[in-house]
C-alpha positions, 0 to 999 in steps of 0.5 A, spaced: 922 249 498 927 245 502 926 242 508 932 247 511 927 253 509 921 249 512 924 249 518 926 255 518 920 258 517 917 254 522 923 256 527 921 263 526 914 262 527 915 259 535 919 264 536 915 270 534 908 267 538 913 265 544 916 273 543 910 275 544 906 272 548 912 271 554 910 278 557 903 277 558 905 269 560 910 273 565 907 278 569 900 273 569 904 268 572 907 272 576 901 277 580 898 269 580 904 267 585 903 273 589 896 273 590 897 266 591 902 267 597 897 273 600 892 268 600 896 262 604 898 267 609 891 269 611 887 263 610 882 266 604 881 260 600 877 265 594 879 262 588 876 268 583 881 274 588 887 272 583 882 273 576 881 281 576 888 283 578 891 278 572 886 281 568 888 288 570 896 286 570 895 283 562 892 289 560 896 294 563 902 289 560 897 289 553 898 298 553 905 298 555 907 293 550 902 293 544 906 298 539 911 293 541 908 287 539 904 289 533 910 292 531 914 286 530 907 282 528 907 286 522 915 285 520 914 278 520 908 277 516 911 283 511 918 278 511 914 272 510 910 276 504 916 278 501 919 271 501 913 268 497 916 269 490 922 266 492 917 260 495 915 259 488 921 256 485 
């Protein structure tokens, strides 16, 4: 294997986690900067109020995309199994 190919393998694999993590990263980010900005305008400082909406925000992401992501995951790992013999020689 040449250096070009591991690299590219490596490439892939960032991409793919980064693919798939972006949408569960996103939405948690962004209910965390709502829930912030509520809780700067009235003055409560409970630092557990972010934790459910997150969860709930992350599972609601999880159903709606989970196809979607187990998907992709099986297409890449079935390319990186069909790309074994060819990383044999």
């Amino acid at each position: 294997m040449s250096v070009g190919q591991i690299t590219s393998l490596l490439r892939g694999g960032i991409f793919q986690v980064l693919m798939l993590a972006a949408p569960l990263l996103l939405s948690a980010l962004v209910v965390g900067l709502v829930v912030a900005i509520l809780q700067a305008t009235t003055s409560i400082q409970e630092q557990t109020l972010t934790f459910v909406p997150k969860v709930l925000t992350i599972l609601l992401v999880l159903g709606l995309l989970g196809g979607w992501m187990f998907t992709s995951l099986g297409d890449y790992t079935a390319q990186l199994f069909r790309m074994i013999p060819a990383m044999a020689r």
